[in-house]
ZAMARGU-4260 file (C-alpha; in steps of 0.2 Angstrom, whole numbers, plus 5000, padded with zeros to 4 digits):
<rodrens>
0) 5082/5139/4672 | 5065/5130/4667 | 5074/5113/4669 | 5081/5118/4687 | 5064/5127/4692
5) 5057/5107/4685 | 5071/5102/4697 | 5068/5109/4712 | 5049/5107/4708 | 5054/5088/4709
10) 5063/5088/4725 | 5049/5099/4733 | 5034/5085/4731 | 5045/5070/4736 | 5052/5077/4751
15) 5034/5074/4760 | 5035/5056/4753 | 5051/5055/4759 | 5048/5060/4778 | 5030/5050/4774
20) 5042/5034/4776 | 5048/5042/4792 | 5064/5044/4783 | 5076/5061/4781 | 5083/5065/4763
25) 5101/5057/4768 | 5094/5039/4775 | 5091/5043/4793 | 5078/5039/4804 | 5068/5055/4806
30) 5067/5060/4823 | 5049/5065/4823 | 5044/5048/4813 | 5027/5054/4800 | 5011/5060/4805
35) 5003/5044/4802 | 5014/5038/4815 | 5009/5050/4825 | 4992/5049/4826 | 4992/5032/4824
40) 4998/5029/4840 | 4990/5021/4854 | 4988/5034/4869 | 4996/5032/4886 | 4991/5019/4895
45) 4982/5028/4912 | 4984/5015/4927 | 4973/5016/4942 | 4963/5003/4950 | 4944/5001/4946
50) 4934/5004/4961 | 4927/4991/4970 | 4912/4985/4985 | 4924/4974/4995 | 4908/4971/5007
55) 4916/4978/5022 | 4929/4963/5021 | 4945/4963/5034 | 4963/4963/5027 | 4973/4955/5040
60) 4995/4961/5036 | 5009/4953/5046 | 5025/4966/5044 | 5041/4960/5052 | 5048/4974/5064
65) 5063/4978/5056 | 5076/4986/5068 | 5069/4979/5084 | 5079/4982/5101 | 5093/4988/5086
70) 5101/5007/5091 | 5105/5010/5073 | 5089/5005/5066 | 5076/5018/5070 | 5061/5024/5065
75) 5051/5007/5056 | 5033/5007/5060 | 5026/4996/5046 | 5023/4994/5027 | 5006/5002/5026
80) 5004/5001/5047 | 5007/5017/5055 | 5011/5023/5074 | 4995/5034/5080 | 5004/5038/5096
85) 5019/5046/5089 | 5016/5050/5070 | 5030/5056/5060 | 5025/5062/5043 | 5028/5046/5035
90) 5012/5037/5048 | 5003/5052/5043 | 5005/5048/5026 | 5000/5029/5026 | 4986/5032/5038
95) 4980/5045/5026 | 4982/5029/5011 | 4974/5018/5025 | 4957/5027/5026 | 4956/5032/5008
100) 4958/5015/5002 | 4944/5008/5016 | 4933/5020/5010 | 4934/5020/4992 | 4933/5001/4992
105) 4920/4996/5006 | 4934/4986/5019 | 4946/4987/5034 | 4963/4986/5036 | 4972/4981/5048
110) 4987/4971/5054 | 5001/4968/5068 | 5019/4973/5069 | 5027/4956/5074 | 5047/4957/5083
115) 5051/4939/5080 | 5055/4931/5064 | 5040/4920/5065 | 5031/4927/5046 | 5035/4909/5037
120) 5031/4898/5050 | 5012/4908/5051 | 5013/4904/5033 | 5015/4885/5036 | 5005/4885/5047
125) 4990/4893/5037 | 4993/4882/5023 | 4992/4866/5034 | 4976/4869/5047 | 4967/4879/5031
130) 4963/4894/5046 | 4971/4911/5036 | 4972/4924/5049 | 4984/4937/5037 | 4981/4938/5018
135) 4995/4952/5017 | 5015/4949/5021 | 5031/4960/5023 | 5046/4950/5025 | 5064/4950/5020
140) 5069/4944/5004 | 5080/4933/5012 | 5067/4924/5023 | 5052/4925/5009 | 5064/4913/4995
145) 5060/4897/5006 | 5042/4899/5007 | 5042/4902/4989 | 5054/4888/4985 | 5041/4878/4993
150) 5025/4883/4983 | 5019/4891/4996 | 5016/4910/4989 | 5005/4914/4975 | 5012/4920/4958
155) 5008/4937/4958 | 5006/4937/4939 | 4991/4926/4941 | 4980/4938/4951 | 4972/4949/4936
160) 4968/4964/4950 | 4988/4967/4951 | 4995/4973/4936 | 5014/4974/4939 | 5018/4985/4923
165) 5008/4998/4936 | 5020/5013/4938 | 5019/5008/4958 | 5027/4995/4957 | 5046/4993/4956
170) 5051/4987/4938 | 5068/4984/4943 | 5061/4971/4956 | 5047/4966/4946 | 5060/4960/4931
175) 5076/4955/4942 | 5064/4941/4957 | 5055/4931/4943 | 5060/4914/4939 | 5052/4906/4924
180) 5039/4921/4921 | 5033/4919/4940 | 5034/4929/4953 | 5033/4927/4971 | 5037/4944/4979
185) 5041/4960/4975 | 5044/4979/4979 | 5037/4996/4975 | 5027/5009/4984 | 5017/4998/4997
190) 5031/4999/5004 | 5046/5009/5011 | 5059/4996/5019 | 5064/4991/5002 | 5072/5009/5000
195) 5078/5005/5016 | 5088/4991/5012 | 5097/4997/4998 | 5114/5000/5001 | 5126/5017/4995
200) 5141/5025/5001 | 5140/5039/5018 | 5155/5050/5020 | 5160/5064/5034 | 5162/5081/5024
205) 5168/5089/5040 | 5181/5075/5041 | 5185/5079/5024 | 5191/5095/5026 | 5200/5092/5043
210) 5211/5080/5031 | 5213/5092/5017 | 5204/5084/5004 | 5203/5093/4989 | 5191/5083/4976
215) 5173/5087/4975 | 5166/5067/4977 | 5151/5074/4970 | 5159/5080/4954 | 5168/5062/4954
220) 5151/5054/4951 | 5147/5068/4938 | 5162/5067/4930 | 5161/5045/4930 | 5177/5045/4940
225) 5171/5037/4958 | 5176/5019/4954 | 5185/5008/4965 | 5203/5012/4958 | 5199/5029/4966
230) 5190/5023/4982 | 5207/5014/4984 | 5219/5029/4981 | 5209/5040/4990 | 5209/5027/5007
235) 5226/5026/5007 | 5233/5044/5008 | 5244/5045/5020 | 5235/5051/5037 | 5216/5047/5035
240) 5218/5032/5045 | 5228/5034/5061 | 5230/5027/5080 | 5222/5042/5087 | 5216/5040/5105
245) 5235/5038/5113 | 5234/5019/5116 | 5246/5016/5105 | 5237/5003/5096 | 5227/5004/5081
250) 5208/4998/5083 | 5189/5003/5084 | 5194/5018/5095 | 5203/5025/5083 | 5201/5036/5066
255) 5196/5026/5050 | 5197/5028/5031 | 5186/5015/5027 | 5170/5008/5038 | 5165/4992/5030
260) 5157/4975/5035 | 5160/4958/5025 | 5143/4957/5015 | 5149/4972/5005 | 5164/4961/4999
265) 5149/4954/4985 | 5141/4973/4985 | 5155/4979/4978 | 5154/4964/4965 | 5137/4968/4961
270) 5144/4987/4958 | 5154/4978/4943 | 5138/4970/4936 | 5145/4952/4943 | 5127/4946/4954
275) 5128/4929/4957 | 5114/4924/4945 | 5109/4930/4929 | 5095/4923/4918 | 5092/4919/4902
280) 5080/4921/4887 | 5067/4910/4895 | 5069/4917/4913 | 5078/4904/4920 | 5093/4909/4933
285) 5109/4900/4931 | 5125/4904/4941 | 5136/4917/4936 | 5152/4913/4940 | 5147/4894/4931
290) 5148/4904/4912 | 5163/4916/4918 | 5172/4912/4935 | 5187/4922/4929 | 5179/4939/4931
295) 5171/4936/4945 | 5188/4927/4955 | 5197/4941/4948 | 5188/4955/4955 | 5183/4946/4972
300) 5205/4945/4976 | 5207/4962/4970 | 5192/4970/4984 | 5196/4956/4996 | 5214/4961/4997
305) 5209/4980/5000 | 5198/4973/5014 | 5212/4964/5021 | 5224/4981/5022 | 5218/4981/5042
310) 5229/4997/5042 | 5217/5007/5029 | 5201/4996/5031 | 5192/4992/5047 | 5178/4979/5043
315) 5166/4975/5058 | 5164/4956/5057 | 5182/4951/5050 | 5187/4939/5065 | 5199/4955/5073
320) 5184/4963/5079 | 5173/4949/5080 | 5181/4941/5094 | 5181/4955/5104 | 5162/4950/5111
325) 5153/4965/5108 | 5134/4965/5109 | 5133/4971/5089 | 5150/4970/5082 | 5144/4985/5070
330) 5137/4996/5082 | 5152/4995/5091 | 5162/4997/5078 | 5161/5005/5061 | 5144/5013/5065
335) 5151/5020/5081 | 5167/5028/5072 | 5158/5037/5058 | 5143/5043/5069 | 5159/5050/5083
340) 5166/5060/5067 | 5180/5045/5066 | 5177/5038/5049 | 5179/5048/5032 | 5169/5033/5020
345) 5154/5022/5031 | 5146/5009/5017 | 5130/5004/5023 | 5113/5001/5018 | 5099/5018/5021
350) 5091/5011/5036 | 5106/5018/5046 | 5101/5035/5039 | 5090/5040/5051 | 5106/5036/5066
355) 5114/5049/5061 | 5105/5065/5064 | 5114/5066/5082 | 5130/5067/5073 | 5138/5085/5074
360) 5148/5083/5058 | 5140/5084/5043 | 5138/5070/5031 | 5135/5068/5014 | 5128/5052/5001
365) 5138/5045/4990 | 5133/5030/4975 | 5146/5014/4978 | 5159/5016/4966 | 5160/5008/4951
370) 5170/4993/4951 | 5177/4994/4932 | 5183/5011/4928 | 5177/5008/4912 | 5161/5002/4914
375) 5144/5011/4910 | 5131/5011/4922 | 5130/5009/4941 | 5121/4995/4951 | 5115/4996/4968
380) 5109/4983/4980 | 5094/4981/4989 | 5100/4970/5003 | 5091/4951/5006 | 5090/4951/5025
385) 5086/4970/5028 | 5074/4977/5015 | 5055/4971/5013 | 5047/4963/4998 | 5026/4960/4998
390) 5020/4943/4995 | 5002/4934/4997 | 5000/4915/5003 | 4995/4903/4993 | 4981/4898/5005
395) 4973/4914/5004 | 4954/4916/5001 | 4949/4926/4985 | 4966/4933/4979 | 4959/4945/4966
400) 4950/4955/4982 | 4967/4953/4991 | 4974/4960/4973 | 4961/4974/4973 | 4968/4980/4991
405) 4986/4978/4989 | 4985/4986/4971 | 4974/5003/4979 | 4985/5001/4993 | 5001/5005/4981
410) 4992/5019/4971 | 4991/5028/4985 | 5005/5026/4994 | 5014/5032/4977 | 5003/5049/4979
415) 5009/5049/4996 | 5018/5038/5006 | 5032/5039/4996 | 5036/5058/4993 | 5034/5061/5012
420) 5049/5045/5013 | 5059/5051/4999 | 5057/5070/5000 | 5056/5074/5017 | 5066/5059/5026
425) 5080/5056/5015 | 5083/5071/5005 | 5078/5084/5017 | 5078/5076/5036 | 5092/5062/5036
430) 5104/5072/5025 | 5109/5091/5024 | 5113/5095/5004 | 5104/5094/4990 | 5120/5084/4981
435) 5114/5069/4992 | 5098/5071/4985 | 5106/5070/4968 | 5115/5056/4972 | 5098/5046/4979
440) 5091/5049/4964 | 5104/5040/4954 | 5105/5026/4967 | 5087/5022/4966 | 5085/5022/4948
445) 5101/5010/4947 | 5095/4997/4960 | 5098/4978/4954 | 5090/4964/4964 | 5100/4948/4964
450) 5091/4931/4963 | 5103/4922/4966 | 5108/4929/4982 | 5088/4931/4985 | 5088/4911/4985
455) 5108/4910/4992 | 5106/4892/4984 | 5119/4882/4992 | 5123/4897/5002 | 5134/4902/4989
460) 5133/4920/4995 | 5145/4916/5010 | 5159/4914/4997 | 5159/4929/4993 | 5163/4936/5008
465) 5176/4925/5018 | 5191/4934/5023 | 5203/4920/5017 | 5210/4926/5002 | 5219/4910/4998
470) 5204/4899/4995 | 5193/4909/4981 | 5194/4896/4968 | 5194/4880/4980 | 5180/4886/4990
475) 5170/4890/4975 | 5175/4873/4967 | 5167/4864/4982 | 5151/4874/4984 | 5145/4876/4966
480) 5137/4858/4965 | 5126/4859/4980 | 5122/4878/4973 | 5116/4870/4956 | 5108/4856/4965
485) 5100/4868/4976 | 5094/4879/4961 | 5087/4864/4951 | 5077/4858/4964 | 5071/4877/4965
490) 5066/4875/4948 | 5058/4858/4947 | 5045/4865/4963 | 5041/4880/4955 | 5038/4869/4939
495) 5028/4857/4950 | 5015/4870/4958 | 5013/4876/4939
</rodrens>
């Protein structure tokens, strides 16, 4: 008994020196790691911008007005600019971020909504006469690459009043647009369009139960069974696409499984994980389909040749709707269908959310299905041509004061803009269940930003959604020099303004 008591004696004063190492008896790690490490550790880091006398200085932004003259576009007043005539609650919230910023820091803000697609010519243009009229830009990805392939935008990493590790800023966007540590542009809670832009899966619950279709697509997500196998099945049951209107012929009047338009060809490629550039360890993009074309040419014929089925599938821009002359070959077509209660799946980006609240049926969210049944996470695109990204001119005077604003601006805007957008105009106003709410949660947090389709080097993002089916490899063969020769010269400027 004594040599047992010495025994368990023994085991009682090395147990602490055990867990000491932040280890358990049998190896592991300890979950609760010691209480050295524990009070060692450094406390969390509190972000929130210093405050500053600006000296009553003027911040001049130029925001491209997304959606302009568009019927299924609505509702864009700005990034930070707000409508005072009719305010929704989103203009009440960035005014509200407005005057706090101008009176916490000493300065005005104040900007113009332009209709034209003039921002990187203004650039230019204050770069070469020296006269810098705006200090703050909202553009598209897809017409900010140029200006930064030029070295005309400033590295946002070099302005020390930004700090892009801020909570505020989105770190998906922050990680996925830099090229050789530098960054140009980015996205967070300055602004809403980005949200906007990124692109998810609507379907027509009311049409769903007219057809008798008995899964839950919300248990689908739950469960990891919404990939594009399913999708597939799911469009081709026998009755969800049908002539309806009498005509005898099947065509935009009619009732649709599947809404689409040819850009999401390469979404649902980037659902798979397949972007068109990747980067490596010294953040340096290179070409995807360069290190593995197989993947990528394997799943491109497998969705192209479900886009083709023009018996299931009505995609907007193909050339059988196309060339029927319609003012906007999507309005006209799959927009029309899903809003008239004709189209059971509608894949498109958020900014047609806001369309549909004259529909009578209601309609749910949905994320896009994963390509691979077996893959693990989801990715979500945030489209180039209509989402917004933030940038500052090279050419601008005293960039950390510019910094200080755009910072304050996004610290606020997280306290405010972006739970009146988030809260009350997606998951309350635009859509009628909380499962959609869900879903934009998942959706959000899984958004992936593709540089190479941000730059479209060689316009390699074309190829991904042609309609020919029969020339995947040989078109690729042909465009991938002029991409890599696009990209290097891309890389050699940015090296240049270094």
């Amino acid at each position: 008994m004594k040599k047992t008591a010495a025994l368990l004696l023994l085991i009682i004063m090395t147990l602490p020196l055990l867990f000491a190492c932040g280890k358990a008896p049998d190896g592991d790690v300890s979950p609760q790691g010691s209480e050295q490490e524990q009070t060692s550790s450094e406390p969390e880091k509190v972000y929130t911008v210093e405050k500053t006398d600006l000296g009553n200085r003027e911040f001049r932004i130029m925001c491209w007005h997304f959606g302009h003259n568009s019927s299924s576009i609505l509702g864009f007043t700005g990034e930070v600019l707000y409508n005072e005539e009719q305010p929704d609650s989103i203009d009440e919230a960035k005014k509200r971020v407005v005057e706090t910023v101008e009176e916490k820091f000493n300065c005005r803000i104040t900007g113009n909504l332009v209709h034209d697609r003039g921002l990187p010519t203004t650039v230019r243009n204050q770069a070469e006469s020296g006269l810098v009229e705006y200090d703050i830009f909202f553009d598209s990805i897809s017409s900010t690459t140029g200006l930064a392939s030029d070295g005309l935008l400033t590295d946002l990493n070099s302005i020390s009043t930004i700090d892009l590790s801020a909570p505020w800023w989105d770190q998906n966007a922050v990680k996925d647009l830099s090229i050789a540590n530098k960054l140009y542009f980015v996205a967070g809670d300055i602004n809403t369009y980005d949200n906007q832009g990124t692109w998810c899966m609507l379907f027509n619950k009311t049409l769903k139960n007219k057809l008798g279709i008995e899964e839950n697509f919300y248990e689908l997500v739950r469960e990891d069974k919404w990939n594009f196998d399913k999708f597939m099945e799911i469009c081709s049951r026998p009755g969800i696409t049908a002539e309806t209107n009498g005509d005898g012929v099947l065509d935009e009047k009619d009732q649709w499984a599947f809404g689409t338009e040819a850009y999401n060809i390469y979404v649902h490629l980037v659902a798979g994980g397949l972007k068109i550039a990747e980067k490596d360890g010294d953040d340096l993009p290179y070409l995807t389909i360069s290190k593995s074309p197989e993947a990528t040419y394997t799943q491109l014929a497998k969705v192209l040749n479900f886009y083709n089925k023009h018996d299931l599938v009505m995609v907007a821009n193909f050339s059988n709707y196309a060339n029927k002359g319609f003012k906007s070959v999507w309005e006209a077509t799959v927009h029309k269908a899903f809003i008239e209660g004709r189209e059971l799946f509608y894949m498109c980006g958020l900014i047609h959310a806001a369309s549909f609240r004259v529909m009578e049926d209601e309609f749910g969210i949905l994320p896009i299905p994963k390509l691979y049944p077996e893959q693990d996470g989801w990715h979500h695109t945030v489209s180039q041509g209509n989402s917004t990204v933030m940038y500052i001119p090279e050419c601008v005077e005293n960039k950390e004061q510019v910094g200080t604003v755009v910072s304050a601006l996004s610290e606020e805007s997280r306290k405010y803009v972006t739970p009146a957008y988030y809260d009350v105009q997606l998951k309350y106003r635009d859509t009628r269940d909380n499962e959609s709410g869900e879903m934009l949660d998942l959706i959000f947090s899984t958004r992936t930003f593709d540089v190479g389709a941000a730059y479209n080097w060689g316009g390699l993002l074309g190829q991904y959604y042609s309609e020919d089916e029969g020339t995947i490899v040989s078109r690729f063969d042909a465009q991938l020099p002029v991409a890599q020769a696009a990209l290097e010269e891309t890389l050699q400027t940015i090296e240049e303004h270094t």
